[in-house]
C-alpha positions in Angstrom: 102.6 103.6 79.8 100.1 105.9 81.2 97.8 105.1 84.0 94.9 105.0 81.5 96.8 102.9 78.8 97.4 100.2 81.1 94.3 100.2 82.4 93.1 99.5 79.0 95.8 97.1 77.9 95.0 95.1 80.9 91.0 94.9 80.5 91.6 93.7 76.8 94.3 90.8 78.2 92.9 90.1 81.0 91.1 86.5 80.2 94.6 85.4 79.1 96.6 86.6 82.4 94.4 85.3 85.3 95.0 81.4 83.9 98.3 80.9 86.1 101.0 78.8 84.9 100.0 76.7 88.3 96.2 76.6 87.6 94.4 72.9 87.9 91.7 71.5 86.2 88.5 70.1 87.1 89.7 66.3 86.7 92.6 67.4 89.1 90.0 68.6 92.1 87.8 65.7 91.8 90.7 63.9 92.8 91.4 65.5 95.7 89.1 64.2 98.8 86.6 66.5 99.4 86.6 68.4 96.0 83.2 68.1 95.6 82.5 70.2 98.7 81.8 73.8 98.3 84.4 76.0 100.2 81.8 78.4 102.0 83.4 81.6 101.8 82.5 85.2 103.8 83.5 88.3 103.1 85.3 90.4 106.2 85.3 94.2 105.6 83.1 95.3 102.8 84.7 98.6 101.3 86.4 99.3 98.3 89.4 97.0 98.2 86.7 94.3 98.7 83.8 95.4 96.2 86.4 96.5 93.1 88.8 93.7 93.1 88.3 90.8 95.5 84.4 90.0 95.3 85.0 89.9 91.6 88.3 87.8 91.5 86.4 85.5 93.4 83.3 85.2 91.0 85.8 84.9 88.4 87.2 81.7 90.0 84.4 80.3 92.1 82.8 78.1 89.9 85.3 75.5 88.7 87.0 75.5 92.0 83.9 75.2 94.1 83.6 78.1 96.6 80.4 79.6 96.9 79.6 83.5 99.3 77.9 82.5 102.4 77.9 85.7 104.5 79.2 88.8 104.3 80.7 90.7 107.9 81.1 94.8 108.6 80.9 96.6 111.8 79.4 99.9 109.3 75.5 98.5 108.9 75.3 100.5 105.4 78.5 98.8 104.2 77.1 95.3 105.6 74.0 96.1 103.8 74.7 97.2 100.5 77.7 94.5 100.5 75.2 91.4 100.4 73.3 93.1 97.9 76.5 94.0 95.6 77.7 90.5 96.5 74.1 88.8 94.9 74.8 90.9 91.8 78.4 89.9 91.1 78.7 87.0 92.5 75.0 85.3 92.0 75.1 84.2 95.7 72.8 85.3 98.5 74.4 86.0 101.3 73.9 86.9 105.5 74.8 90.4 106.4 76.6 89.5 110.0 77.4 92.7 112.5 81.0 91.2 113.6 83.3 88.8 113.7 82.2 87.3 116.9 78.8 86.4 115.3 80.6 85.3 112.3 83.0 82.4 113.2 80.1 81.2 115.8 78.5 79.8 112.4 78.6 76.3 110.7 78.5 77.3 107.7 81.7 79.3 107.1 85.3 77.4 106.0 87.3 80.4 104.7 86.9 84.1 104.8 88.6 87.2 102.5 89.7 90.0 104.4 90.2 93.7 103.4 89.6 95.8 106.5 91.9 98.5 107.6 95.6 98.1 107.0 96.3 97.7 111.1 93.8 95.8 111.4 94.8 92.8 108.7 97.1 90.9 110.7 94.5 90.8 114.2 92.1 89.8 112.0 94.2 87.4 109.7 95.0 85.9 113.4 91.3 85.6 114.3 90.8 83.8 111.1 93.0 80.7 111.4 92.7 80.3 115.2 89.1 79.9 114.6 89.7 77.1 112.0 89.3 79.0 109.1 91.7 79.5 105.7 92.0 83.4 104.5 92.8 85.5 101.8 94.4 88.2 103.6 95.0 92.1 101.9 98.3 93.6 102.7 100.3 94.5 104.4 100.5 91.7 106.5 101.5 94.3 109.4 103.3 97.3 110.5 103.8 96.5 114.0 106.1 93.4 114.6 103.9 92.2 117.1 101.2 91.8 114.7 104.0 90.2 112.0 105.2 87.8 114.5 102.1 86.7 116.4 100.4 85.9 112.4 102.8 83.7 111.1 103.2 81.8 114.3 99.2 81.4 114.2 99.4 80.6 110.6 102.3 78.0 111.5 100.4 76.3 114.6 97.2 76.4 113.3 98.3 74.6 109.2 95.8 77.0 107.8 95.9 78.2 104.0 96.7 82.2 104.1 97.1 83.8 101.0 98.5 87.8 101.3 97.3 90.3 98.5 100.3 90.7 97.2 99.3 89.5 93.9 103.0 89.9 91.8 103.5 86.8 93.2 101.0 85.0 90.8 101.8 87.4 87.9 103.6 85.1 85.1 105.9 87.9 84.1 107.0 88.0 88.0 107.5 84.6 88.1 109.3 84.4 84.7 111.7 87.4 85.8 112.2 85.5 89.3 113.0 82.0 87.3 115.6 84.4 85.3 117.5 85.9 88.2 117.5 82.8 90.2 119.2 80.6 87.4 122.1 82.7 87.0 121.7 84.6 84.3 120.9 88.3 85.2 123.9 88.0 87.5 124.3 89.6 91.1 122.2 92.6 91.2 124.1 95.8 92.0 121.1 98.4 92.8 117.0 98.4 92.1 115.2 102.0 91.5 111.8 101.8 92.5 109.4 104.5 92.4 105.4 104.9 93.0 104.4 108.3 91.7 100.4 109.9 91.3 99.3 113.2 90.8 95.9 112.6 92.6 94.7 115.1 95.3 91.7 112.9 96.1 93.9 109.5 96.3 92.6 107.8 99.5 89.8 110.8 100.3 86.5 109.6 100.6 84.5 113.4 100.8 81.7 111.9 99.9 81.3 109.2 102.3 82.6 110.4 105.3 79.6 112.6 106.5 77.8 109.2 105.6 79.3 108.0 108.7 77.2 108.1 111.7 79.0 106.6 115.6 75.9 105.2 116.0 76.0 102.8 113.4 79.0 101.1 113.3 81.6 100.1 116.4 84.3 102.0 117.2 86.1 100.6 120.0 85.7 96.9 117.9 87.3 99.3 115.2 90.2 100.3 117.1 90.6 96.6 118.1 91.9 98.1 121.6 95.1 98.6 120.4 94.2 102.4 119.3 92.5 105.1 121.7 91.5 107.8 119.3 87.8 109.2 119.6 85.4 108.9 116.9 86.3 110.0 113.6 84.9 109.0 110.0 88.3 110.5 108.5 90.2 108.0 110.2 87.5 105.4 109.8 86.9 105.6 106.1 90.2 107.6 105.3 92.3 105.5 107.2 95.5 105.6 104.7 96.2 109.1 105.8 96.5 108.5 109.1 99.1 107.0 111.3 98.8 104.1 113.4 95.8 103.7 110.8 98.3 102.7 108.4 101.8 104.3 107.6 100.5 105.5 103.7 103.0 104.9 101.4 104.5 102.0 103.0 101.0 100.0 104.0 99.9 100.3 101.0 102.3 100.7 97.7 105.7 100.4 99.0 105.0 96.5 100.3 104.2 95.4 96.7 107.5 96.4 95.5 109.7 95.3 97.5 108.0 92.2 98.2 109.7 91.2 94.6 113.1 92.4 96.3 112.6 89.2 98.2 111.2 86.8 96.3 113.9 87.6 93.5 116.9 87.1 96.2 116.0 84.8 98.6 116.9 87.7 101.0 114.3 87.7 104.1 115.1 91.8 104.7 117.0 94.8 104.5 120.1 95.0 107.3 119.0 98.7 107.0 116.7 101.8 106.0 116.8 105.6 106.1 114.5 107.4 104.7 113.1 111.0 104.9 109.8 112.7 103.4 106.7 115.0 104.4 103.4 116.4 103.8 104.3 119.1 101.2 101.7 120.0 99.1 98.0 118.3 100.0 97.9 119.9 103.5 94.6 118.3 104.2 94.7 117.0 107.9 96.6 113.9 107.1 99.4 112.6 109.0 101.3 110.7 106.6 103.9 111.8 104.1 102.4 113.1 100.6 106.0 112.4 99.4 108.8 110.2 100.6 112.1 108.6 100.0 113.9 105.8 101.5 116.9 103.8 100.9 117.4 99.9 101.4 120.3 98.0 101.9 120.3 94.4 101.4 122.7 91.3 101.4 124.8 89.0 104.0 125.3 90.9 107.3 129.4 90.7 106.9 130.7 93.9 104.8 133.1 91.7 102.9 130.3 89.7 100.3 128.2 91.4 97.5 124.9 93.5 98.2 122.5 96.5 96.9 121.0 98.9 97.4 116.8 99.8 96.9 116.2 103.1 96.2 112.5 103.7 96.4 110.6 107.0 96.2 106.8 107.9 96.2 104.7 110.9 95.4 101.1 112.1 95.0 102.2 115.3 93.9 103.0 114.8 90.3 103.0 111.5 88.3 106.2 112.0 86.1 107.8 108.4 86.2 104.4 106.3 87.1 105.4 103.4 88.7 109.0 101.4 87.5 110.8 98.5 88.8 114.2 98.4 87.8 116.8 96.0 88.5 120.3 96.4 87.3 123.4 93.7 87.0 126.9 94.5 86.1 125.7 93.0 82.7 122.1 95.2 82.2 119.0 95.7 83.1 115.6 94.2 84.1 112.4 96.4 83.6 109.4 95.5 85.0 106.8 98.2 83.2 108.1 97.0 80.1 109.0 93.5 81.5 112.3 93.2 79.2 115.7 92.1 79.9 118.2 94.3 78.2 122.3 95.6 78.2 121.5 99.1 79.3 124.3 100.1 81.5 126.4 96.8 81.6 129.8 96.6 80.8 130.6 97.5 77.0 133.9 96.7 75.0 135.3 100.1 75.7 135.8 100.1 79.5 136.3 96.3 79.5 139.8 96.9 77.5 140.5 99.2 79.9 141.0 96.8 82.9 141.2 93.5 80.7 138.4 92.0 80.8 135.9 90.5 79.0 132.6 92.5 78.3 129.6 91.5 80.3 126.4 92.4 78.6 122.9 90.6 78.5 120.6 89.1 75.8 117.8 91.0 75.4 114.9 88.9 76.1 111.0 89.6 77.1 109.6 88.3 79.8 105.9 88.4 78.6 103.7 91.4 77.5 100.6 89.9 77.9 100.8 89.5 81.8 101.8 93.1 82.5 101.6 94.3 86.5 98.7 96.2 87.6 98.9 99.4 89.4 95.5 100.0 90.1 95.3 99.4 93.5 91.9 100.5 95.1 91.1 101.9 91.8 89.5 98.6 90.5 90.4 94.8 89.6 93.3 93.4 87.5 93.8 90.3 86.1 96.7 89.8 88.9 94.5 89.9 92.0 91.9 87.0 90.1 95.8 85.0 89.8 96.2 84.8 93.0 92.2 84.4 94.4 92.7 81.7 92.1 96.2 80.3 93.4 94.9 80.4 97.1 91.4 78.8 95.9 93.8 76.0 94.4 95.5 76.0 98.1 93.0 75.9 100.2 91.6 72.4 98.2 95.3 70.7 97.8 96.2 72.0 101.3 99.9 73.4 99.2 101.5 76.6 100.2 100.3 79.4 98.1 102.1 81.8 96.0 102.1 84.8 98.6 102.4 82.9 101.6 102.8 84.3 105.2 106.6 83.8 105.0 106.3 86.4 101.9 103.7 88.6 104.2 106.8 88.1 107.3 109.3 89.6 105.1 107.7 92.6 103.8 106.5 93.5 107.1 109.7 93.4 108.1 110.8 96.1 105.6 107.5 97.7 106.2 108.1 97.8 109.7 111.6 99.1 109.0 110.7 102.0 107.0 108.0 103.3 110.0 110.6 103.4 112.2 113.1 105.2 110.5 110.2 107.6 108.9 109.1 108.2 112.5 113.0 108.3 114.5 114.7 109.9 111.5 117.2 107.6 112.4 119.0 104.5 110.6 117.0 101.4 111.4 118.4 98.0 111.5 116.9 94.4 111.9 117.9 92.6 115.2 117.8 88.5 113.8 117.6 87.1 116.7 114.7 88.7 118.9 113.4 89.5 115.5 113.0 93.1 116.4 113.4 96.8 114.6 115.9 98.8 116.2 116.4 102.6 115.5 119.5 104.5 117.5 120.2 100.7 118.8 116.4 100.7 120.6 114.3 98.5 120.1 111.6 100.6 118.4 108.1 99.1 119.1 
């Protein structure tokens, strides 16, 4: 299905997707204490992660559940600026432009805030969130530092507070339906997954037209940089900030992490033992430092050589969109596939080569696992009915005090991975996953 197909396909089913199979009523919040009380709700980061898909998943939800916009907080004054006004349009709410975060958590009037700021900045600020008493809807990835991985969920852990990440599979009922399938046995052990993430968009992630827009003077850039970086000014990397590395890693940060965030959740598995992977800047030689193309392999299952695993192959490319974006599981018996969300017997084991050996043919049932709640791939491009699942889902969390969908144990683990494939895309080396410190390791380093 073509970019713009789904696009369409999703618009036109979209009422019927965001209801999740979890969803509660009004009668169920009234009996939890406290329903009545609005959640006041700000907005951290204001660009357009924020204005395309999160502002209006939340006005979607925000009236039977209670939440209302209170304030809205950006370092960029145009972005805090024109943020409260697009939040009054969508939303209905008027709200306080704030400068930063400091000013922010210092009100009364704030209980949970949505975050979409830079992807190395979401963990620091996921971190800020809870320790100051506050539940968060957090974009991903969680992190791609393990630092940042670990020190979130332990806040997330000592503080009880309600973090849902935006990785929004996780409320999608064809995810859950296909996770339900593999766990009970049926699929059998999966033998290999083939993922790929392929564009043909030269202006993916540019922002020509807003970077000269971009003034020192009127934002922060050392609060940008959150100390942890020591570059000089630069709108690129400000408003551009997928290109750039230790911005964000690119294809990893941003569309690998959705993927193989279902590797987990399908398994049980918390990680790969390791990753290799090589890529580069090959065609759209614009400045940026991440790779335009890229390919890297997983291997998952128990850490002894002697029980069943598999393999992920994933690849990513912005150079030409042949193959879109597929998910597709495979068992001795067939074949899952996510685009078209159907179980079939492609590839398993027919009559023919059965006889050969004696056995018994293994092939599945074909079955669909729901057309009407197909995955959106329109990240940054605008909102899906997925993303207003899971606003809902953590909504519903944040008043019954439940563990979301995404939680930050799902965040952990594809961080991990994430992490994983940085290090091996930046040694060239085989990278493995040291369980007990909990640390990367490339060429038996620790890779920091």
């Amino acid at each position: 299905m073509s970019v713009r197909n789904r696009r369409e396909f999703l618009l036109a089913g979209g009422a019927a997707a965001a209801v999740t199979a979890a969803s509660m009523s009004a009668k169920s919040y009234a009996a939890i204490p406290g329903a009545n009380d609005r959640v006041r709700t700000a907005v951290i980061g204001c660009g357009d992660r924020m204005k395309q898909s999160l502002i209006p998943a939340f006005a979607e939800n925000c009236k039977d559940t209670n939440f209302e916009m209170v304030a809205v907080s950006d370092i960029w004054n145009k972005r805090r600026e024109e943020g409260a006004g697009y939040i009054k349009k969508v939303t209905g709410f008027t709200v306080d432009p704030v400068r930063n975060n400091d000013e922010l958590y210092s009100r009364k009037d704030v209980d949970a805030v949505l975050i979409a700021t830079a992807d190395f900045q979401h963990a620091r600020h996921g971190i800020e969130a809870v320790n100051a008493g506050r539940d968060a809807y957090v974009e991903k990835p969680t992190a791609h530092l393990m630092e940042d991985a670990r020190n979130f969920r332990a806040a997330v852990h000592k503080t009880g507070k309600i973090v849902q990440v935006g990785t929004q599979r996780r409320s999608t009922p064809a995810y859950m339906r296909a996770a339900e399938y593999i766990k009970s046995g049926q699929f059998g052990d999966i033998v290999m997954v083939e993922m790929c993430w392929n564009v043909n968009q030269p202006g993916r992630w540019r922002r020509p037209d807003v970077v000269p827009l971009l003034k020192e003077e009127d934002t922060d850039w050392n609060r940008y940089c959150l100390g942890v970086i020591k570059d000089k000014f630069d709108a690129r990397k400000y408003l551009e900030f997928r290109l750039f590395w230790p911005y964000s890693s690119g294809i990893p940060d941003q569309w690998l992490v959705h993927q193989i965030d279902t590797v987990h959740w399908f398994t049980g598995l918390p990680h790969p033992r390791s990753v290799v992977a090589n890529g580069g800047t090959y065609l759209w030689k614009d400045g940026r430092t991440n790779w335009d193309t890229m390919t890297a392999v997983f291997d998952y299952g128990p850490l002894d050589d002697l029980t069943k695993g598999f393999q992920v192959q994933y690849t990513s490319r912005f150079t030409n969109s042949a193959g879109d974006v597929k998910e597709l599981y495979y068992s001795n018996a067939g074949m899952i596939d996510m685009d078209k969300q159907t179980v079939t017997p492609t590839g398993g084991l027919t009559k023919r080569f059965a006889d050969e050996m004696h056995m018994q043919p293994n092939l599945l049932q074909p079955l669909s696992l729901g057309a009407s709640a197909a995955a959106s791939h329109e990240a940054n491009t605008g909102r899906d009915p997925q993303t207003g699942a899971n606003m809902r889902n953590w909504m519903e969390c944040v008043r019954s005090r439940k563990t979301p969908n995404a939680s930050i144990e799902a965040g952990y683990s594809h961080s991990i991975a994430l992490c994983m494939n940085v290090a091996a895309i930046r040694t060239g080396q085989k990278v493995t996953f040291d369980e007990k410190t909990q640390q990367v390791m490339a060429g038996g380093k620790v890779y920091a």
